[in-house]
C-alpha positions as CSV (number, residue, x, y, z in Angstrom):
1,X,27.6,2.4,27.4
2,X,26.2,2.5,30.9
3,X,24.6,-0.4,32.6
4,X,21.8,1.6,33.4
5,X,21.1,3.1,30.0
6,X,21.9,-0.5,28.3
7,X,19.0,-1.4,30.7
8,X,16.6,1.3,29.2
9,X,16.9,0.4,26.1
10,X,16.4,-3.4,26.4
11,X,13.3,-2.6,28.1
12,X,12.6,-0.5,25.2
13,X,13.3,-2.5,22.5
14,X,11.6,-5.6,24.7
15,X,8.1,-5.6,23.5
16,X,9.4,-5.9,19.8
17,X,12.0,-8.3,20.2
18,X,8.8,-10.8,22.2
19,X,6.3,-9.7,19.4
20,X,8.3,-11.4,17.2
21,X,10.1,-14.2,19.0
22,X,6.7,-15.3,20.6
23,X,5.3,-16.1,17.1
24,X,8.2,-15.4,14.2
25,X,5.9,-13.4,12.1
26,X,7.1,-10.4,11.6
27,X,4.8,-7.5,9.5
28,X,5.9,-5.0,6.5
29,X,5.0,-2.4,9.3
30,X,6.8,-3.6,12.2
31,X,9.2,-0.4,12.1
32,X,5.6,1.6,13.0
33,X,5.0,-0.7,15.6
34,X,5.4,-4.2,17.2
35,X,1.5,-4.3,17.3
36,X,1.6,-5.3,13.3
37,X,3.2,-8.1,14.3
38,X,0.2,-9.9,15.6
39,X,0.4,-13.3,13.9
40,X,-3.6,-12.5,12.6
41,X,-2.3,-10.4,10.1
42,X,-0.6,-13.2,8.2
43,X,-3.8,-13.0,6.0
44,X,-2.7,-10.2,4.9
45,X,-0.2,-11.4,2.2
46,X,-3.1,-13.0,0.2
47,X,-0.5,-12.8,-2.6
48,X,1.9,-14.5,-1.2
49,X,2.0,-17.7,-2.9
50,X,0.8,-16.8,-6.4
51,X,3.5,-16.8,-9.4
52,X,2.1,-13.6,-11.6
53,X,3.2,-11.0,-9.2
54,X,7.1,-10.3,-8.1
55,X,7.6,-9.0,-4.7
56,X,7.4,-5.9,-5.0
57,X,3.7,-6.2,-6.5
58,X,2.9,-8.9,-3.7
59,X,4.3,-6.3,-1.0
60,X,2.2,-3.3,-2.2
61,X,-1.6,-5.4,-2.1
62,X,-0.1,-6.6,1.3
63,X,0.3,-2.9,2.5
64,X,-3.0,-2.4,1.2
65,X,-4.8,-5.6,2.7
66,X,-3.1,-4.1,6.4
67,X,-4.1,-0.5,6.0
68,X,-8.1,-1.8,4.9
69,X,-8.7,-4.6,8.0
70,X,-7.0,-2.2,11.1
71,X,-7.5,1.2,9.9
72,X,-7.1,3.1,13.0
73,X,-3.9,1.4,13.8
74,X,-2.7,2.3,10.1
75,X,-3.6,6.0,10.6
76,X,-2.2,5.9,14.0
77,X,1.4,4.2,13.8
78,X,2.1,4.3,9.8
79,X,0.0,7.7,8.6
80,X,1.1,10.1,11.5
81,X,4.3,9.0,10.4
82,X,4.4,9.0,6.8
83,X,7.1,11.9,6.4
84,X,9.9,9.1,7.4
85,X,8.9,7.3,4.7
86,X,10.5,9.6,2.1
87,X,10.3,13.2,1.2
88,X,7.8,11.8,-1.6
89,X,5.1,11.5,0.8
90,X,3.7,14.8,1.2
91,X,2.2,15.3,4.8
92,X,2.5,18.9,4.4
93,X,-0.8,19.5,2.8
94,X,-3.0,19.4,5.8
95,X,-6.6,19.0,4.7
96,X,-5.7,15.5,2.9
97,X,-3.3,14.3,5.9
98,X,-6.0,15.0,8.4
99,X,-8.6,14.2,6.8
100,X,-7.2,10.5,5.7
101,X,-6.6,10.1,9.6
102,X,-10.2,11.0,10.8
103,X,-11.3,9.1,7.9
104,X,-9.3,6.0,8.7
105,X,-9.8,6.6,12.7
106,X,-13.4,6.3,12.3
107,X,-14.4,3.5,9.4
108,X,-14.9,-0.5,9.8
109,X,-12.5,-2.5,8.7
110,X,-13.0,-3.4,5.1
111,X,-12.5,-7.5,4.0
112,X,-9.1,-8.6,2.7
113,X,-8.1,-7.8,-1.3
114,X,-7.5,-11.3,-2.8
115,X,-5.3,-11.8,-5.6
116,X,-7.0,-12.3,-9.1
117,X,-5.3,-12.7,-12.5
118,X,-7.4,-10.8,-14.4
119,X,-6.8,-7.9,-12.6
120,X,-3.2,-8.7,-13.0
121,X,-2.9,-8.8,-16.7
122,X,-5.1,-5.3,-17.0
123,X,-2.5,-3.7,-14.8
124,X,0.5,-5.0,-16.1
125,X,-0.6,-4.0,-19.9
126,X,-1.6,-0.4,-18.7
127,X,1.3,-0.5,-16.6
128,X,4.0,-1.5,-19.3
129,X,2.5,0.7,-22.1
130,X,2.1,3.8,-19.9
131,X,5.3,3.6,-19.0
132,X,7.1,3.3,-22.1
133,X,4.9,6.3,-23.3
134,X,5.1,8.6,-20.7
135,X,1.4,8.6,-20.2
136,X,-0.6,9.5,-17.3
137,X,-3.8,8.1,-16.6
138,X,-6.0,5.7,-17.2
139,X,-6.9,5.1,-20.9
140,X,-5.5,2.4,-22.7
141,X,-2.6,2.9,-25.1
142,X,-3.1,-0.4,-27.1
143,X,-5.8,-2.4,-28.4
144,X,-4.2,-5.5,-26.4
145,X,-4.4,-3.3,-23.3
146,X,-8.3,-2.3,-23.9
147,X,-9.5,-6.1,-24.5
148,X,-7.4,-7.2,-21.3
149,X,-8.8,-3.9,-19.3
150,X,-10.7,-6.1,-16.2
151,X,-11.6,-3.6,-13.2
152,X,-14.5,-1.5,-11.7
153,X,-12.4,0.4,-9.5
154,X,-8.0,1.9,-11.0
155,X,-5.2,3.5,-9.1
156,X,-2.3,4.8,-10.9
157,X,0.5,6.1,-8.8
158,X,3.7,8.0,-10.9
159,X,6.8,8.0,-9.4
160,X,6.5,6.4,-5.6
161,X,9.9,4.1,-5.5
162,X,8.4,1.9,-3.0
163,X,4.8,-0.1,-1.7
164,X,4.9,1.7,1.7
165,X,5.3,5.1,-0.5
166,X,2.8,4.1,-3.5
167,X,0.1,3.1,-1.0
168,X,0.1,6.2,1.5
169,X,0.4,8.1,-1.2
170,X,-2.5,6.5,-3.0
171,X,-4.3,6.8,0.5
172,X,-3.4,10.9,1.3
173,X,-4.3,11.4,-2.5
174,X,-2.9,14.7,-1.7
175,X,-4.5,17.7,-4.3
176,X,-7.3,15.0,-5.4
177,X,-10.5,16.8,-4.1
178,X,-12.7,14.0,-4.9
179,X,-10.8,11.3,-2.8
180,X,-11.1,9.3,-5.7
181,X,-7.9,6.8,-5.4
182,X,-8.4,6.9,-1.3
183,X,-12.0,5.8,-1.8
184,X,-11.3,2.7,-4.2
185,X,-8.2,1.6,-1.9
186,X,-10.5,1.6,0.9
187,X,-13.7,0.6,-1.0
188,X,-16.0,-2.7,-1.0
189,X,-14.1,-4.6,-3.4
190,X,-12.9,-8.2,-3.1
191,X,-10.2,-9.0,-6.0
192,X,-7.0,-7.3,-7.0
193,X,-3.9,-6.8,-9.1
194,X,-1.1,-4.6,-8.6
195,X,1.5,-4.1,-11.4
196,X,4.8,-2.1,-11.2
197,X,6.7,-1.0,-14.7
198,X,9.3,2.0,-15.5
199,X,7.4,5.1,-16.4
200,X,9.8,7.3,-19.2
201,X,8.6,10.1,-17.1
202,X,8.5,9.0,-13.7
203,X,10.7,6.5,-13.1
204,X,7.8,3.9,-12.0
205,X,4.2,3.9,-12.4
206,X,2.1,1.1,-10.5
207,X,-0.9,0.5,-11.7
208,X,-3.6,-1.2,-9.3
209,X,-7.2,-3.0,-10.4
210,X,-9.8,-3.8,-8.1
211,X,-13.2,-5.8,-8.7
């Protein structure tokens, strides 16, 4: 390689390398852009340190918790390029893909999702007996599921194989007309739960309850 193009890409590559030196934080979005990885999203990971989530669970309200308290940067560096995500993310369908970006380009920022328990246990029941059913939707398949059912606002995605992929998804709500699972994600809610099972049908299903 050249010197010159080594050069160009160093000063490419630059502003991400000090975005993250400078502070050590870096985001779940930082391959959209070195601006998520602005130490003030930290916050964001409000289920970080709780034991009744795994990872995976944790990373999805995360997601969720970025796209709700910057969501002009989230339409502008993660939405516009959703397709790289996977071929599961349908950008294609251009009424919901726009109209999530003018959406998102114009609201406030919405307060952080924190973690609750309750909300937890209703997803993971729904979740876990869904899945092992091959149902879709939201009624409850057991009576243990419908006494632990805690939430004002559901989202059930079927067959997203990652958070970045369950959330956009959940957000483009692509051949919803009402908007209904983008409106709760971005709605004026304060607790959450977010649980992932195997779906018989779909591979995964997460399940996520707000209140």
């Amino acid at each position: 390689m050249g010197y010159g193009l080594a050069s160009s890409l160093l000063l490419l590559l630059l502003p991400y390398f000090q975005s993250v030196n400078s502070s050590g934080y870096v985001s779940p979005l930082a391959s959209f852009s070195p601006a998520w990885n602005n130490p003030k999203y930290k916050d964001c990971n409000a289920a970080k340190s709780v034991d009744y989530m795994d990872d995976r669970e944790k990373e999805v309200i995360y997601i969720l918790n970025l796209a709700r308290v910057n969501p002009r940067l989230f339409a502008e560096t993660v939405v516009k390029n959703g397709y790289k995500v996977s071929s599961f993310i349908d950008t294609n369908d251009v009424q919901y893909f726009r109209s999530l970006i003018a959406t998102m380009d114009t609201m406030r920022p919405r307060a952080i999702l924190r973690p609750d328990a309750a909300c937890v246990e209703s997803a993971r029941c729904h979740a876990i007996s869904a899945g092992k059913k091959g149902y879709v939707g939201h009624k409850r398949q057991s009576e243990s599921c419908k006494r632990k059912e805690h939430y004002y606002g559901e989202c059930c995605n079927y067959g997203a194989d990652s958070p970045i992929e369950t959330v956009l998804s959940l957000l483009i709500d692509s051949g919803v007309p009402n908007l209904g699972h983008r409106k709760i994600c971005l709605g004026e809610y304060a607790k959450v739960g977010a649980a992932v099972a195997r779906h018989a049908n779909y591979k995964y299903n997460t399940v996520i309850d707000f209140y």
